[in-house]
C-alpha positions in Angstrom: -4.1 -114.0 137.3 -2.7 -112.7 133.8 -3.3 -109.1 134.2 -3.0 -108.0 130.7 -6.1 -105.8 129.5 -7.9 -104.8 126.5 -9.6 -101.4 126.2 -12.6 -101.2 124.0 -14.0 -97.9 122.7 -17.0 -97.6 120.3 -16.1 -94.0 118.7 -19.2 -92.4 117.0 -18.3 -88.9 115.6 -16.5 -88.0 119.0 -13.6 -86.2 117.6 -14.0 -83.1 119.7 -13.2 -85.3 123.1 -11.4 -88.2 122.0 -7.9 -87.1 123.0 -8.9 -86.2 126.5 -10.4 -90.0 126.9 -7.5 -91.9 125.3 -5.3 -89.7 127.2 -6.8 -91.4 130.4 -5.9 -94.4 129.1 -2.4 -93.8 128.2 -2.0 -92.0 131.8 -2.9 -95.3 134.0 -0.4 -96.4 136.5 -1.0 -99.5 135.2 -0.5 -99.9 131.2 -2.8 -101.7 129.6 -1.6 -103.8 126.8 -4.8 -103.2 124.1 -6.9 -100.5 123.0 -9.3 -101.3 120.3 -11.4 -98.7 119.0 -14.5 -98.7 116.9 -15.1 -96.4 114.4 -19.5 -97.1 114.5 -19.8 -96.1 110.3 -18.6 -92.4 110.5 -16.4 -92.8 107.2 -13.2 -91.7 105.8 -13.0 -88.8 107.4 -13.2 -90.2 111.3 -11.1 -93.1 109.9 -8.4 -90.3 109.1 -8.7 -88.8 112.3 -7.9 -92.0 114.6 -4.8 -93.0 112.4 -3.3 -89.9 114.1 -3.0 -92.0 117.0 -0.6 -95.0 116.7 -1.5 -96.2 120.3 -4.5 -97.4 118.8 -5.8 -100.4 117.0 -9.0 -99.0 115.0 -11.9 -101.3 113.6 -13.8 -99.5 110.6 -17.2 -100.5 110.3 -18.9 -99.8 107.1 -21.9 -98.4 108.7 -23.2 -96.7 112.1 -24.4 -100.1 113.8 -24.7 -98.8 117.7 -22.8 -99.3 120.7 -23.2 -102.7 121.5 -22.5 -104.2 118.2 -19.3 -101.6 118.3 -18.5 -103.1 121.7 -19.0 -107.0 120.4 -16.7 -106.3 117.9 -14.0 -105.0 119.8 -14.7 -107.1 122.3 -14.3 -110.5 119.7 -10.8 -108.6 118.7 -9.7 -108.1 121.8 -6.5 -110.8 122.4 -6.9 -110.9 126.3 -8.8 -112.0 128.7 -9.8 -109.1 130.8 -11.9 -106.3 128.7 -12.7 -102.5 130.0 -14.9 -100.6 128.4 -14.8 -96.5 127.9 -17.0 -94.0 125.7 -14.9 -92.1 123.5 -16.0 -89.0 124.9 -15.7 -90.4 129.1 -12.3 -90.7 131.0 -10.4 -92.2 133.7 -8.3 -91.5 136.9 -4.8 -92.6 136.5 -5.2 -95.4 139.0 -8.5 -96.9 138.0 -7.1 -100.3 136.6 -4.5 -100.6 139.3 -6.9 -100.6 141.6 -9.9 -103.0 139.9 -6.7 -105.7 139.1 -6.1 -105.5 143.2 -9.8 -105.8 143.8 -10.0 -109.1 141.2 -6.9 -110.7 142.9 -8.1 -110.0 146.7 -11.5 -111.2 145.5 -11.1 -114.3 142.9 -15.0 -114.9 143.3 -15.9 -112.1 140.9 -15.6 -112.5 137.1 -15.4 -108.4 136.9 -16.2 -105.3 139.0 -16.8 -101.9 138.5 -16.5 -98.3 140.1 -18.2 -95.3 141.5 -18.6 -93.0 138.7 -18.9 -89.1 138.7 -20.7 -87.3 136.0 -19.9 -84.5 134.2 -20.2 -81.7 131.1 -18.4 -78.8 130.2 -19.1 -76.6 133.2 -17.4 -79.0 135.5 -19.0 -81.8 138.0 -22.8 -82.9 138.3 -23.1 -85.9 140.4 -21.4 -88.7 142.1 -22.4 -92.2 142.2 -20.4 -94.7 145.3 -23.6 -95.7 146.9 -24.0 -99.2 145.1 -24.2 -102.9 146.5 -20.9 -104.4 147.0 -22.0 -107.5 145.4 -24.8 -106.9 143.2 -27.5 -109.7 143.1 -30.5 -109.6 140.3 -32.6 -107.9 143.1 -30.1 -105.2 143.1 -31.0 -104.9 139.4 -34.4 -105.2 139.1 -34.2 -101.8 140.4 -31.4 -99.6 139.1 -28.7 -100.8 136.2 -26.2 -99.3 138.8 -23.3 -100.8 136.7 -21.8 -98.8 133.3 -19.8 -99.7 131.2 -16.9 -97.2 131.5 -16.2 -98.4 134.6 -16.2 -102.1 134.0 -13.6 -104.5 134.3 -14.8 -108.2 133.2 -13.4 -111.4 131.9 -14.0 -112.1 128.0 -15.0 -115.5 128.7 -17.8 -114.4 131.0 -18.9 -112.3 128.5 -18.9 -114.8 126.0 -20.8 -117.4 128.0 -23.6 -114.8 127.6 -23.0 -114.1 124.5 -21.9 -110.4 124.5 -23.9 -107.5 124.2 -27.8 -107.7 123.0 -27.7 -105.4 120.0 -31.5 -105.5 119.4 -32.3 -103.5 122.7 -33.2 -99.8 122.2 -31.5 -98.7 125.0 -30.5 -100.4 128.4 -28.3 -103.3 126.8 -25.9 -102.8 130.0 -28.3 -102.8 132.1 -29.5 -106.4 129.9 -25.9 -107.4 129.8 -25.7 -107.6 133.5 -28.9 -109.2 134.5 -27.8 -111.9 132.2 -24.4 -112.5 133.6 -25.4 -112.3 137.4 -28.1 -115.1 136.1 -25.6 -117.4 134.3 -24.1 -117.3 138.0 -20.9 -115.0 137.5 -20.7 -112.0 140.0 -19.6 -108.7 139.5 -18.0 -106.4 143.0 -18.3 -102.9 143.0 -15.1 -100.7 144.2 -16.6 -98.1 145.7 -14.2 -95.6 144.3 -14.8 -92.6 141.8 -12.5 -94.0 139.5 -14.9 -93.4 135.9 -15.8 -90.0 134.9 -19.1 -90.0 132.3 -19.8 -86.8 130.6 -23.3 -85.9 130.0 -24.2 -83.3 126.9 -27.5 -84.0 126.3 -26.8 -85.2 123.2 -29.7 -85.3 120.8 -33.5 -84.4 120.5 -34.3 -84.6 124.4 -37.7 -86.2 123.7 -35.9 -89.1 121.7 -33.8 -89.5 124.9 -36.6 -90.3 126.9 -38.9 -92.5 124.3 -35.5 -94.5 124.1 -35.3 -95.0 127.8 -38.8 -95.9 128.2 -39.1 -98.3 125.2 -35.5 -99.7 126.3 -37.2 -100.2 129.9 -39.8 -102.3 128.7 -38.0 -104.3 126.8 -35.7 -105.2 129.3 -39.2 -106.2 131.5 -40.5 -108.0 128.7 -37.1 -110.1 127.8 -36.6 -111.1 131.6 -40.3 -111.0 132.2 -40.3 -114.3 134.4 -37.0 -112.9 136.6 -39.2 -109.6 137.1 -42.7 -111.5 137.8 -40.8 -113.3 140.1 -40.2 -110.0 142.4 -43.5 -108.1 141.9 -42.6 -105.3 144.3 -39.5 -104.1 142.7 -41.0 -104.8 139.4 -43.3 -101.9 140.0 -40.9 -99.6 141.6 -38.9 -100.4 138.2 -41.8 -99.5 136.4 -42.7 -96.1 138.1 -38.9 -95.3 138.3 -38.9 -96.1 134.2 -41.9 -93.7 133.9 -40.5 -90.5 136.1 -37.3 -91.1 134.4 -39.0 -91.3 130.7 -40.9 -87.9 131.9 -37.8 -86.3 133.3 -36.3 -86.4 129.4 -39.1 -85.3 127.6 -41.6 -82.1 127.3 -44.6 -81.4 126.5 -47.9 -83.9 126.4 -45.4 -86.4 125.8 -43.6 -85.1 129.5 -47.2 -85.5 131.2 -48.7 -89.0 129.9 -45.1 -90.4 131.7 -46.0 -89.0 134.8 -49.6 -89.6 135.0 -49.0 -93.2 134.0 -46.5 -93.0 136.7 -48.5 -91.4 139.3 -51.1 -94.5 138.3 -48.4 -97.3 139.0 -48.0 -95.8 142.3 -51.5 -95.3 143.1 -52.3 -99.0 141.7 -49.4 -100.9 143.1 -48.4 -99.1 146.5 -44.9 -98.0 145.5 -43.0 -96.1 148.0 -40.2 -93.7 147.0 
């Protein structure tokens, strides 16, 4: 198995964490051999800043496009075979791609695999997330995304057979990405590690956050609509889970139409907690 490894980070005005995150990189006990990164149309300015680094190969793009044309870009760059992702403003431990190269050898029958992830912002650790399936099957996702992309490992050719990132989702084009490459028949294993720390800032207008996850939701449901009719239970716990979690991110009236339409899937549809 060629081992070599491209790292992909979109970079969206993330100057005041950067360092920290392609520190992680540098600090793996295993090198990697790549790191491409993404400037997503923040200018002259951010241009500036990342050729301070000379570990880095930077992509300018003329205009802020999103992460997942960010990542398709990198990713098209990219000169080997296996890609990880990070967020310019998320990290690593030191021995996260050591350990995800082991798990591909011992386990040729996935085309990636990811980690458990712990989440984080500046006042130190929020949550920790190692309870996922081992090997994740579309039922898996019809649920929960479960997999991000700071902590996946993947070949470029599987993610090439299903043609890379959808850029025209909202929000939940990971979550997209991997329905579509467990149904083009590749699998993905989970090392059940906290290898991937994400920070979380609440970035931006906190009822934005939620509209995007709702609308993002339903247009995951509505672009694998035959895969989700096809499981009608977990198609309504996705769909009250989608409303509590819309509700959780927003205030106001907006806050209480998520959870009555919610509280209405449940009623309608028998969903259990």
């Amino acid at each position: 198995m060629n081992t070599s490894i491209s790292v992909v980070i979109p970079f969206f005005h993330a100057e005041e964490f950067f360092e920290e995150t392609l520190n992680s990189v540098l600090a793996q006990t295993v090198p990697v051999d790549e790191i491409i990164v993404v400037n997503d149309g923040c200018g002259q300015e951010a241009a500036n800043y990342l050729a301070n680094f000379p570990e880095i190969t930077v992509i300018n793009l003329p205009n802020n496009q999103g992460p997942s044309i960010a990542r398709n870009t990198g990713i098209k760059k990219a000169k080997n075979e296996l890609i990880a992702f990070l967020d310019a403003d998320d990290s690593w431990l030191p021995n996260k791609i050591e350990l995800q190269i082991q798990f591909l050898e011992q386990n040729p029958q996935f085309s990636g695999c990811h980690t458990g992830v712990e989440t984080f912002n500046n006042e130190g650790k929020l949550n920790q997330f190692t309870d996922k399936p081992a090997d994740i099957t579309i039922e898996d996702l019809l649920v929960s995304s479960h997999i991000t992309p700071p902590s996946l490992l993947i070949k470029k050719s599987t993610l090439a057979k299903v043609n890379f990132f959808d850029h025209t989702m909202k929000c939940s084009e990971d979550h997209d990405l991997s329905m579509r490459i467990l149904l083009a028949g590749d699998k993905i294993g989970f090392l059940d590690q906290v290898l991937t720390r994400v920070r979380r800032m609440n970035h931006g207008n906190i009822s934005s956050n939620g509209r995007s996850t709702f609308i993002g939701h339903w247009q995951l449901m509505k672009k694998h609509r035959s895969t989700f009719n096809a499981h009608p239970k977990l198609k309504h716990q996705f769909m009250y889970k989608t409303c509590m979690t819309a509700g959780g991110k927003t205030v106001g009236l907006e806050k209480k139409c998520y959870y009555l339409l919610g509280k209405l899937i449940k009623i309608l549809f028998s969903v259990k907690d």
